[in-house]
C-alpha positions in Angstrom: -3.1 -25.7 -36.4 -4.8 -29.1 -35.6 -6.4 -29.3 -31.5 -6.8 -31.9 -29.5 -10.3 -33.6 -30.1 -12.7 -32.4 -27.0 -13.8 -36.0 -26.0 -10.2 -36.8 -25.2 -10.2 -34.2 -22.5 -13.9 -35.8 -21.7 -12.7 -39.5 -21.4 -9.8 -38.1 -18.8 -12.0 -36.7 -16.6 -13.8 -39.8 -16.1 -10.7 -42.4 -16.1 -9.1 -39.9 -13.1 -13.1 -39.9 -11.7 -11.8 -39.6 -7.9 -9.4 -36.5 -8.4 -12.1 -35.1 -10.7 -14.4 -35.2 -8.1 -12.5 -33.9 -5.6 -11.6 -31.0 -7.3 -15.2 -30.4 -8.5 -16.4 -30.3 -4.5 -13.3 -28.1 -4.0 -14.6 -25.2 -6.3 -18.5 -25.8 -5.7 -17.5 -25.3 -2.2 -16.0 -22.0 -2.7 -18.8 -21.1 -5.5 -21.9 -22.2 -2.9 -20.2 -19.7 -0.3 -19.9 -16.9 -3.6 -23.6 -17.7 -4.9 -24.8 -17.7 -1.2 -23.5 -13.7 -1.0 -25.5 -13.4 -4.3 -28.7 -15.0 -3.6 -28.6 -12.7 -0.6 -28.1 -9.5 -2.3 -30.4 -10.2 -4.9 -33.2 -11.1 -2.1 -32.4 -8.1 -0.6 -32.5 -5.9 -3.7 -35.3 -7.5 -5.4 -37.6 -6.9 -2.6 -36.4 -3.5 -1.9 -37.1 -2.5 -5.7 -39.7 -5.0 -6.8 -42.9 -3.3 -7.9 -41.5 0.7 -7.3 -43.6 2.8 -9.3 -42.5 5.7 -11.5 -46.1 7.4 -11.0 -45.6 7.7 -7.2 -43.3 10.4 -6.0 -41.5 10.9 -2.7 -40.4 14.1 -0.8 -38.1 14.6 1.7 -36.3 17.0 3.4 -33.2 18.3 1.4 -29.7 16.3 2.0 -32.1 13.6 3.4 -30.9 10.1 2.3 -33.8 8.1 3.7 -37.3 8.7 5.2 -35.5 7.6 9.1 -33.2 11.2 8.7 -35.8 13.0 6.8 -38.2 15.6 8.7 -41.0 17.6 7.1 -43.1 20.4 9.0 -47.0 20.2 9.0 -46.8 23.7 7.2 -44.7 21.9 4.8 -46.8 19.2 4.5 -49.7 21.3 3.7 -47.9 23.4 1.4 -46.9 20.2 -1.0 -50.3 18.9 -0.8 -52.2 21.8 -2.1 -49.5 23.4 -4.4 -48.2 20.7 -6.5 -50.0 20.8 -10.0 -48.5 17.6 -11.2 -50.1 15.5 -8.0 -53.7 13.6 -9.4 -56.8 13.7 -7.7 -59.6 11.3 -6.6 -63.0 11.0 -7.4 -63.8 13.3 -4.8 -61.3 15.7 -6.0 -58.4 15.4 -3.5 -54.9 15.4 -3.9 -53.8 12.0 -3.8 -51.0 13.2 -1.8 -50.5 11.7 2.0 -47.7 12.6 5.2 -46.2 9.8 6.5 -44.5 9.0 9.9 -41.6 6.8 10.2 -39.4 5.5 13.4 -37.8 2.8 14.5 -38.2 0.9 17.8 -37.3 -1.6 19.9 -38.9 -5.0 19.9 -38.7 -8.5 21.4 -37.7 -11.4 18.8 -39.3 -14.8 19.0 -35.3 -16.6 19.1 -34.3 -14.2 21.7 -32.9 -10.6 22.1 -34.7 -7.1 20.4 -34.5 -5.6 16.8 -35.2 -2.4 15.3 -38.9 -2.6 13.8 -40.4 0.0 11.5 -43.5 1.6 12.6 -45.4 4.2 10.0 -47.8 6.6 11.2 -50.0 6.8 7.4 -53.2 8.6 6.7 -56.2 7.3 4.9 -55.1 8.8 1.5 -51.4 6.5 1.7 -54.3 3.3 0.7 -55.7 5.3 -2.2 -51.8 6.2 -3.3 -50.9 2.3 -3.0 -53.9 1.3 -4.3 -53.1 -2.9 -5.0 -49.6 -2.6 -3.5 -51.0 -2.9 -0.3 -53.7 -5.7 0.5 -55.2 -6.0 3.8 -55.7 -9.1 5.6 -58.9 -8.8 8.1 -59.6 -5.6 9.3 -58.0 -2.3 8.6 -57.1 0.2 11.7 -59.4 3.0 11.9 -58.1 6.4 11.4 -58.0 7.9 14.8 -57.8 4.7 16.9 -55.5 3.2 19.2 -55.3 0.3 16.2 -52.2 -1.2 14.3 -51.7 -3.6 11.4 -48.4 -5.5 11.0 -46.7 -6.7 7.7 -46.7 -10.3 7.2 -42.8 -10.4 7.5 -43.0 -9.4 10.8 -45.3 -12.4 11.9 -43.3 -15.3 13.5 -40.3 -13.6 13.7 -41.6 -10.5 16.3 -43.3 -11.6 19.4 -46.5 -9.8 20.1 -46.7 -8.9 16.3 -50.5 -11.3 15.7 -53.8 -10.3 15.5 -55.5 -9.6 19.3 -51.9 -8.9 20.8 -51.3 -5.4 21.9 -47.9 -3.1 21.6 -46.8 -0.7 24.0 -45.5 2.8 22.4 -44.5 4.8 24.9 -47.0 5.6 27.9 -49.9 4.2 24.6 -50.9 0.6 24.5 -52.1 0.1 20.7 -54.1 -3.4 19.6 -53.1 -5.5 16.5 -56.2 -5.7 14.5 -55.3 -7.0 10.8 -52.0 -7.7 8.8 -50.9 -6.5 5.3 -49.0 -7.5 2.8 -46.5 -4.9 0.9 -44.1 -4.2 -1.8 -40.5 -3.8 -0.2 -39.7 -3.4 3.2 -43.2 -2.3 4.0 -43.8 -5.8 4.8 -42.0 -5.5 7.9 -43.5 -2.9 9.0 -46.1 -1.8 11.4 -48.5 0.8 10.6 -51.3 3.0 12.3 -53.0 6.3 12.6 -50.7 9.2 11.6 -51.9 11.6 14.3 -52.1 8.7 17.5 -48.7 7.2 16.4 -47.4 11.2 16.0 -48.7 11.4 19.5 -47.4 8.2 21.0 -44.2 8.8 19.5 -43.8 12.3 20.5 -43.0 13.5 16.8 -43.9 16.5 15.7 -43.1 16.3 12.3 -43.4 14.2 9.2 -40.9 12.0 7.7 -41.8 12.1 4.2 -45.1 13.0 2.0 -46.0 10.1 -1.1 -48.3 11.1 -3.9 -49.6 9.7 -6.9 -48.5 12.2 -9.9 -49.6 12.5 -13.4 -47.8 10.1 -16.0 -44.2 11.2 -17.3 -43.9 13.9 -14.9 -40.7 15.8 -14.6 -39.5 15.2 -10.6 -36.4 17.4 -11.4 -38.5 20.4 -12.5 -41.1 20.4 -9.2 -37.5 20.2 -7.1 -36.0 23.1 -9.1 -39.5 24.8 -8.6 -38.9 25.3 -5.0 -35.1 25.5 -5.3 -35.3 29.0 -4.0 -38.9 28.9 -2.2 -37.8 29.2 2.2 -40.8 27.8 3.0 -39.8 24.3 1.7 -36.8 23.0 -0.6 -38.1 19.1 -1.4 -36.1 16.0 -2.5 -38.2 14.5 -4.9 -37.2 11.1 -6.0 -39.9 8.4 -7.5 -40.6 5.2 -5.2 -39.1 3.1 -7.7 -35.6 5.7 -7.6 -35.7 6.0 -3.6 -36.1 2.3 -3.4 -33.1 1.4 -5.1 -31.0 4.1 -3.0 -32.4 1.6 -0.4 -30.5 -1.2 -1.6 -27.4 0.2 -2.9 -24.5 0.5 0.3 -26.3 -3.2 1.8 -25.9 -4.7 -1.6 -22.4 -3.6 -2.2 -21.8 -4.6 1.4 -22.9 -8.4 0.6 -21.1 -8.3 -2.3 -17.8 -7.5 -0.8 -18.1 -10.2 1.6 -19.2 -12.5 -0.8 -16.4 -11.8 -3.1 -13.7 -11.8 -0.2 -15.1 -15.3 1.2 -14.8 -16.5 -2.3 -11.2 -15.2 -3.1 -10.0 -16.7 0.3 -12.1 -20.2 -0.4 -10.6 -19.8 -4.0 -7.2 -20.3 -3.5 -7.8 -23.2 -1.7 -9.7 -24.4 -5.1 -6.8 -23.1 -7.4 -3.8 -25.5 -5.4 -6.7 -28.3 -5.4 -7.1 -28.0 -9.4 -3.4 -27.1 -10.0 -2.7 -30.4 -7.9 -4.9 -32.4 -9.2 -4.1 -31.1 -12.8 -0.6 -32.1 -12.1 -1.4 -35.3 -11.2 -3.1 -35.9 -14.4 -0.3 -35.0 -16.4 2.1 -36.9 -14.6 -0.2 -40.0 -15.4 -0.1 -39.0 -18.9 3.1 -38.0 -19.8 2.9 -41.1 -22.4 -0.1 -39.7 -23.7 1.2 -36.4 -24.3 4.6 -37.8 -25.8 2.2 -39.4 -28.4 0.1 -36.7 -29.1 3.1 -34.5 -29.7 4.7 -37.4 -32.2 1.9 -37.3 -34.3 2.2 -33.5 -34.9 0.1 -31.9 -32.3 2.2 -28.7 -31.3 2.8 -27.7 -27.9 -0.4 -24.2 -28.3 -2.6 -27.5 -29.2 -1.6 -29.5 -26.0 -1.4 -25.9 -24.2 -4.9 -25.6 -25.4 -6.1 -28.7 -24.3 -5.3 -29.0 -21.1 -6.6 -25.2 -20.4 -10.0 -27.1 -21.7 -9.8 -29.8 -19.1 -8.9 -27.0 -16.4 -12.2 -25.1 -17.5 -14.3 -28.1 -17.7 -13.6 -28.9 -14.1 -14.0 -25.0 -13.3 -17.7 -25.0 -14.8 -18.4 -28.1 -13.3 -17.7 -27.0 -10.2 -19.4 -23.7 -10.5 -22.8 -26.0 -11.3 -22.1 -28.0 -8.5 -21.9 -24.6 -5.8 -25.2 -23.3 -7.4 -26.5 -27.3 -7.1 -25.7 -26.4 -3.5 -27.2 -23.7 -2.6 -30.5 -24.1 -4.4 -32.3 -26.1 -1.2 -32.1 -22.1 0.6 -34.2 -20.9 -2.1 -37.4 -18.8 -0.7 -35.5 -18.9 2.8 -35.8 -15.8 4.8 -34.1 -13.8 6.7 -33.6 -10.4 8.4 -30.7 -7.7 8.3 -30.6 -4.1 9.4 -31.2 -1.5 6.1 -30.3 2.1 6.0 -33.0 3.2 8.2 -31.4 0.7 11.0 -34.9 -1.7 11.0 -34.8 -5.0 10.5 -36.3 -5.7 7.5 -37.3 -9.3 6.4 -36.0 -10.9 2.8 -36.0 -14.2 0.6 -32.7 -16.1 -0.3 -33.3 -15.4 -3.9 -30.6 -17.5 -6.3 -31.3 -15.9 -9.6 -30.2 -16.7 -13.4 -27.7 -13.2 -12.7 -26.2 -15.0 -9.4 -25.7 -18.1 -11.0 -24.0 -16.8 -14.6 -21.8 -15.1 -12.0 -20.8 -17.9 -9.9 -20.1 -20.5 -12.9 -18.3 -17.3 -15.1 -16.4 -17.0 -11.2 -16.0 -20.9 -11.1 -14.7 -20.7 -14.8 -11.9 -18.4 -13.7 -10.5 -20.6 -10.9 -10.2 -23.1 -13.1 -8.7 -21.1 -15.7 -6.0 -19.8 -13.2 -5.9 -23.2 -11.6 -4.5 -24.9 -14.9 -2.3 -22.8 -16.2 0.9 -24.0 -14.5 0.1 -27.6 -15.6 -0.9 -26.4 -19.1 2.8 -24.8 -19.5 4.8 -27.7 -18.3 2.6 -30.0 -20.4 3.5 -27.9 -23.6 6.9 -28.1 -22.9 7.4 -31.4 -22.6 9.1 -32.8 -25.9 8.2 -36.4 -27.4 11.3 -38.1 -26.2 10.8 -36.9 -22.5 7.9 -37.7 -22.6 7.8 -41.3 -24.1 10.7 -42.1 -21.5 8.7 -40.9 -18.6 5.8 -42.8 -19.8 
């Protein structure tokens, strides 16, 4: 079966330019909204999951989901530190295992209203277990002190969170003396001395305990070691598998609304590309009276017109990602599982962009079938009269 040469399809597009353009805004508007959701969730799950090590492991309490509903005992604490063989050690032969503190409070933003802001009590040993994660930038609190560092995401977005301003915890007042960058969501975070910050905070407990453990060690089996131990019963995940449970509901979340903003925008785009498709063939019913006396059957003219539907799908679908490209490195803040705000870039990757154009394909598709079907219908003689 013979088709219809492609560059007849082409040379259309550009005789009916005005309808071909308007239809091509049509679905890049609905794709921009659709990539938009994307670039979103990928920000947000890239810097959630970006750099998570496999060599790091995190405990929490058993049935915790995150380190904000998790809550470990300073017995406990002490207990993992010294007992667990797999957990390496320094030069100076100590566990590179550390407690960490985490709680979210209330704080002033610079465009008005309050947030939830992470702050993490850490001891000295969390920097060793990091290691080149975490840079400083000036001067690091000292262990003890009444001393904070703030992530660089934090910094233009939180009032009071610069070098030489001071936070009030509680009844404590604490001094910014350096800022950090982080993997994650640590970069909008604020951390200081474990024991002041326990203090301030009035938390007696631990959130979580982070150490550095030997190379292709088995998490499962140190969790199944204490399955039946009542002086502790871990969940042990590694950073890089307890990040992405970070991501994973606020992902879905933007995809959802992303996917239902672009269903609702896409029928718009469908009756604009059915319409204008319509047109088309109404303009060309000579043409297609033609094509059909010279032998093309009606799959071929099915065929091609389906083409011309898809063209103007994938066209639009560049056009939406054209669109949104200006937001890229934007950033912005959202609430994660821990309820903090925690700062992100608009990230449009090569996956959110396959994804919109295959989505931009679709409407297209869908949008020229009806068109399509009453173009292959049409016999030569009805359609040399109409012409």
């Amino acid at each position: 079966m013979a088709l219809v040469p492609l560059r007849y399809n082409v040379r259309s597009l550009f005789v009916r330019f005005s309808s071909t353009i308007l239809t091509v805004f049509a679905v890049g508007a609905t794709i921009a909204v659709f990539a938009g959701m994307l670039s979103l969730q990928q920000g947000f799950e890239t810097i959630f999951q970006e750099r998570g090590r496999s060599d790091v492991a995190v405990f929490l309490r058993k049935g915790a989901t995150s380190e904000g509903e998790s809550g470990i005992t300073l017995p406990q604490t002490s207990i993992l530190k010294k007992e667990v063989g797999e957990i390496e050690r320094n030069a100076a032969g100590q566990p590179m295992a550390s407690a960490e503190l985490f709680l979210a409070v209330r704080l002033r933003k610079f465009d008005g209203g309050e947030t939830n802001v992470a702050i993490r009590g850490v001891e000295p040993m969390t920097f060793e277990v990091q290691g080149d994660d975490i840079q400083i930038k000036g001067q690091n609190f000292t262990p003890g002190s009444d001393e904070l560092i703030v992530g660089e995401g934090l910094i233009g977005r939180i009032a009071d969170c610069k070098v030489g301003a001071t936070l009030r915890i509680n009844t404590v007042t604490f001094r910014i003396v350096g800022t950090f960058t982080g993997k994650g969501g640590y970069r909008s975070e604020i951390w200081g001395d474990l024991n002041r910050l326990a203090e301030a905070l009035e938390r007696p407990v631990r959130s979580r305990v982070i150490a550095k453990v030997h190379p292709d060690t088995d998490l499962a089996a140190i969790q199944a070691h204490y399955e039946d131990d009542l002086r502790l019963q871990p969940k042990v995940l590694s950073e890089r598998d307890y990040l992405a449970s970070q991501t994973s509901q606020l992902s879905g979340r933007f995809m959802a609304v992303g996917l239902f903003l672009a269903i609702i925008m896409g029928i718009g785009a469908i009756f604009t590309g059915t319409n204008s498709m319509l047109a088309a063939i109404g303009a060309r019913t000579h043409e297609i009276g033609i094509l059909k006396a010279i032998g093309y059957r009606p799959v071929a003219i099915f065929l091609s017109f389906m083409g011309e539907a898809l063209l103007l799908g994938v066209m639009g679908g560049v056009m939406g990602c054209i669109m949104v490209l200006p937001f890229q490195g934007a950033e912005t803040g959202t609430m994660n599982s821990t309820f903090s705000e925690v700062t992100f870039a608009f990230r449009t990757t090569p996956t959110a962009m396959t994804y919109s154009i295959v989505f931009a394909a679709i409407l297209g598709v869908v949008g020229g079938l009806l068109p399509a079907f009453r173009a292959s219908r049409m016999t030569p003689t009805q359609a040399l009269r109409r012409g």
